[in-house]
C-alpha positions as CSV (number, residue, x, y, z in Angstrom):
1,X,0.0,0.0,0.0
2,X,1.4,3.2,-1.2
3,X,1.9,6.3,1.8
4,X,-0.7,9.1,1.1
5,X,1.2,12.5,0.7
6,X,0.5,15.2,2.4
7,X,-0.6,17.0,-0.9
8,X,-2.9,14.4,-2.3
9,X,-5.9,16.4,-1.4
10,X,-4.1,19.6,-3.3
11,X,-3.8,17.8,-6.5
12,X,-7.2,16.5,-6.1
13,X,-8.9,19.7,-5.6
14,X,-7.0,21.0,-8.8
15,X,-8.0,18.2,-10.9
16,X,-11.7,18.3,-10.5
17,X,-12.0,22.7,-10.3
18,X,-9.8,22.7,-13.7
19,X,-12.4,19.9,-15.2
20,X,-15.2,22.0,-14.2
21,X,-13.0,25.0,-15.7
22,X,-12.6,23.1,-19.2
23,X,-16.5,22.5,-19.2
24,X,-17.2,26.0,-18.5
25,X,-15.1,27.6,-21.0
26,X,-16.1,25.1,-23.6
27,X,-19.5,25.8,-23.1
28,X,-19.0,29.6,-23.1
29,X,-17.1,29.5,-26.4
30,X,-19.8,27.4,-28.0
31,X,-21.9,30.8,-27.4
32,X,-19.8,33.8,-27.5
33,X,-20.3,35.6,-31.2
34,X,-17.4,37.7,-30.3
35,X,-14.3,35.6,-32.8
36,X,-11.6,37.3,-30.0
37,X,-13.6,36.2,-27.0
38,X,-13.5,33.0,-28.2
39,X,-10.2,32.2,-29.3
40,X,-8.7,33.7,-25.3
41,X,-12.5,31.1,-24.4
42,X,-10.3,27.8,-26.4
43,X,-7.1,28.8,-25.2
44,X,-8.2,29.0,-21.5
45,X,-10.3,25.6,-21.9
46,X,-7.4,23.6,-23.5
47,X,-5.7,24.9,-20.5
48,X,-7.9,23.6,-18.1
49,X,-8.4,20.7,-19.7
50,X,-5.0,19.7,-20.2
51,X,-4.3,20.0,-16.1
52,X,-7.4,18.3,-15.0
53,X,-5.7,15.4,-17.2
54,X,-2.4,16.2,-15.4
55,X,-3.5,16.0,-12.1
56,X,-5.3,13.2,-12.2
57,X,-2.1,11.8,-14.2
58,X,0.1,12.4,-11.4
59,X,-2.2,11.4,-8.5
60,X,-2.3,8.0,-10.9
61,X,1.1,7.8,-10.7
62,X,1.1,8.5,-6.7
63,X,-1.0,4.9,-6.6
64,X,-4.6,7.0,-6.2
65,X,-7.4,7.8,-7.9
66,X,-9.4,11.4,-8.4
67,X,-11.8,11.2,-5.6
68,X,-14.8,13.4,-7.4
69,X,-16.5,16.4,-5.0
70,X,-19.4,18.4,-6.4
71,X,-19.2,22.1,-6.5
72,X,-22.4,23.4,-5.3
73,X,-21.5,26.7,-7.4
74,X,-20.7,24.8,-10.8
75,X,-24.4,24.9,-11.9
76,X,-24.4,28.3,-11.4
77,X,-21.7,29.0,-13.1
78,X,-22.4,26.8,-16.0
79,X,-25.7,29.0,-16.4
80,X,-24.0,32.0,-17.0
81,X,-21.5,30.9,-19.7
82,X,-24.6,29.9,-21.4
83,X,-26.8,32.4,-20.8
84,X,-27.7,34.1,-24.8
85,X,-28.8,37.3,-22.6
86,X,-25.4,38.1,-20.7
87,X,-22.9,40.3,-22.8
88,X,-19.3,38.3,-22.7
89,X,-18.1,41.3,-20.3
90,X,-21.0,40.8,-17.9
91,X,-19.9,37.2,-17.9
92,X,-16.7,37.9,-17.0
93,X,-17.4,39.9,-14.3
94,X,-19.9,37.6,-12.7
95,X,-18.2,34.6,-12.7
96,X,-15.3,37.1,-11.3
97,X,-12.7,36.1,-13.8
98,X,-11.0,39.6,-13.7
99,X,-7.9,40.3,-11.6
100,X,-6.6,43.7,-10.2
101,X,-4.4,45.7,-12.6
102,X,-1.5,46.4,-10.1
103,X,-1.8,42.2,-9.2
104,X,-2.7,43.8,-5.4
105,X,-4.8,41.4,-3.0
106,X,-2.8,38.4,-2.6
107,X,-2.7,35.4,-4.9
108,X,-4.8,32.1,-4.5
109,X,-1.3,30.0,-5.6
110,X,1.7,31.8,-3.3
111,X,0.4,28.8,-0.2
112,X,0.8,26.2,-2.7
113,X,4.7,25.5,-2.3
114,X,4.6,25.9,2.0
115,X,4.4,22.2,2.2
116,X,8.0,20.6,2.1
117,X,7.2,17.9,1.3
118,X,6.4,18.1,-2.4
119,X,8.1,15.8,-4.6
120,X,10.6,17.4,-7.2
121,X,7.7,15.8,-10.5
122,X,4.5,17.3,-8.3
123,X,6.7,20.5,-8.1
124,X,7.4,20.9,-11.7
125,X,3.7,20.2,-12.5
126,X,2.4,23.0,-9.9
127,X,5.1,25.1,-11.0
128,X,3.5,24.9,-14.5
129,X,0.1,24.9,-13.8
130,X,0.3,27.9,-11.7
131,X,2.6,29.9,-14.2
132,X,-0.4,29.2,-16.6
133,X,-3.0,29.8,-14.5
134,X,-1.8,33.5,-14.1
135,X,-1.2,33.7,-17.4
136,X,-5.0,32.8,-17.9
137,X,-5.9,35.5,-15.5
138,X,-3.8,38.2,-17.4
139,X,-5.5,37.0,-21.0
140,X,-9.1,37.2,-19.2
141,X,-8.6,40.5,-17.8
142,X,-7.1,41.9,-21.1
143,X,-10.1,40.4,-22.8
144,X,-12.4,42.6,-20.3
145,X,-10.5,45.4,-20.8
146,X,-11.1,45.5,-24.3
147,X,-14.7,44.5,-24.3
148,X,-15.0,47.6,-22.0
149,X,-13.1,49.4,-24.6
150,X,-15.5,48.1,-27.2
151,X,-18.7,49.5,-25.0
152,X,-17.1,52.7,-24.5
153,X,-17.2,51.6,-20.3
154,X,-14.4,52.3,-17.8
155,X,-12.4,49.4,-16.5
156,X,-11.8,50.5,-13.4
157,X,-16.2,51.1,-13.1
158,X,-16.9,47.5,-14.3
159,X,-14.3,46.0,-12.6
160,X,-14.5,44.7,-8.8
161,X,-13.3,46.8,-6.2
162,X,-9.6,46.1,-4.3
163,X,-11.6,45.4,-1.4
164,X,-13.7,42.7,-3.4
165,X,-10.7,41.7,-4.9
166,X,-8.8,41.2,-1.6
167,X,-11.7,39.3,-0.3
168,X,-12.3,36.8,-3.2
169,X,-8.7,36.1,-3.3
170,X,-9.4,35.5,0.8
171,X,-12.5,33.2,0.4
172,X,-11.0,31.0,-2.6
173,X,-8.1,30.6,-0.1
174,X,-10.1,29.3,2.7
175,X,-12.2,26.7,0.4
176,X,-9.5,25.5,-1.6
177,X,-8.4,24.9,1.8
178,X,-11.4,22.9,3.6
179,X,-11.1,20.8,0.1
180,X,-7.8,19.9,0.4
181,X,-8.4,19.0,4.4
182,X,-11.8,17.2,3.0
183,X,-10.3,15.5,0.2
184,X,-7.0,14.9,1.7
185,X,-9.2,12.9,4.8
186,X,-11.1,10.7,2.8
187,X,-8.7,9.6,-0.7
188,X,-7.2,6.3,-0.6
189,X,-5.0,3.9,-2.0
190,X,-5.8,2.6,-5.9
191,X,-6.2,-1.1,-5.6
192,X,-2.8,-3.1,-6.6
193,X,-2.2,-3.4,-10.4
C-alpha cells in the first residue's frame, strides 16, 4: 500500500476545479459571437483541460485515484456561460474572472509551495500549472479590458473593487483549503495493479 502525501488532497482539488473550468469555458465558447472572445475562451479551456488530465495523471502515478466532489457553485456557473442574454463582459465579471491591474490582493497560488514535502515531478507540475494559470488571469482580464473598450465603459467602473478583490482572493483561499483537508481525509490507495 502506497503512503498518502500530504498534498494528495491539493492535487485532487486542482484536478476536479480545472475539469469544471474546461466545461465552462467550452461551453462559453460554444456561445460567445465575439471571434476574440473566443479564441482567449479555447485557449483558456485547453488549458484547463490539459491539467485536469495532469493532475489526475500524477495522482495516478502517486498509486490514487481522483476522488470526485461536487461544487455546489458549478451549476451556477455553467448557467451564465450559457446564458444568450449576458454580454461576454458581464460574464466575465460575474463569474469574477477579472484580476486587479497592479496584481494587489494576494494570490490564490503563493500557499501552494509551503508544504516541504512536495516531490521534485509534483513541483514541476504545480510550477506549470500555476505559471499558466496567471497567465490565464492576465489574457481574461485583457479580454475585459477590451470589451469595456469596445462599450465605450471604464475598466476600473466594471471591474471589482480592491476590497472585493482582496476578499475573493481571501474566500478561494479558505475553500480551496477545507477541500484539500476534506479531500485529503477521505482519498485512498488505488487497488494493486
Amino acid at each position: 500500500m502506497n503512503t498518502k502525501p500530504s498534498y494528495l488532497g491539493l492535487l485532487n482539488a486542482i484536478a476536479m476545479g480545472e475539469r469544471n473550468g474546461a466545461e465552462l469555458f467550452n461551453c462559453w465558447s460554444s456561445v460567445t459571437t465575439n471571434p476574440e472572445v473566443c479564441a482567449v475562451l479555447h485557449t483558456v479551456a485547453l488549458r484547463e483541460a490539459e491539467h485536469a488530465v495532469a493532475f489526475e495523471k500524477r495522482i495516478d502515478e502517486l498509486g490514487f485515484g481522483v476522488m470526485p466532489r461536487i461544487d455546489a457553485q458549478h451549476d451556477a456557473k455553467m448557467t451564465i456561460a450559457a446564458s444568450a442574454t449576458l454580454s461576454d463582459r458581464q460574464k466575465l465579471e460575474q463569474l469574477k474572472l477579472i484580476r486587479s491591474p497592479n496584481g494587489s490582493g494576494g494570490d490564490v497560488f503563493d500557499t501552494m509551495f509551503e508544504n516541504k514535502d512536495i516531490d521534485p515531478v509534483t513541483g514541476g507540475l504545480l510550477g506549470r500549472y500555476i505559471a499558466e494559470e496567471r497567465d490565464t488571469g492576465r489574457l481574461l482580464t485583457g479580454c475585459h479590458g477590451a470589451l469595456c473598450a469596445a462599450e465605450g465603459t471604464h475598466v476600473s467602473a466594471a471591474s471589482p473593487s480592491m476590497e472585493d478583490l482582496a476578499q475573493q482572493v481571501a474566500d478561494a483561499g479558505r475553500h480551496l483549503a477545507d477541500l484539500v483537508r476534506c479531500i485529503g481525509a477521505s482519498l485512498t490507495p488505488v487497488a494493486a495493479r
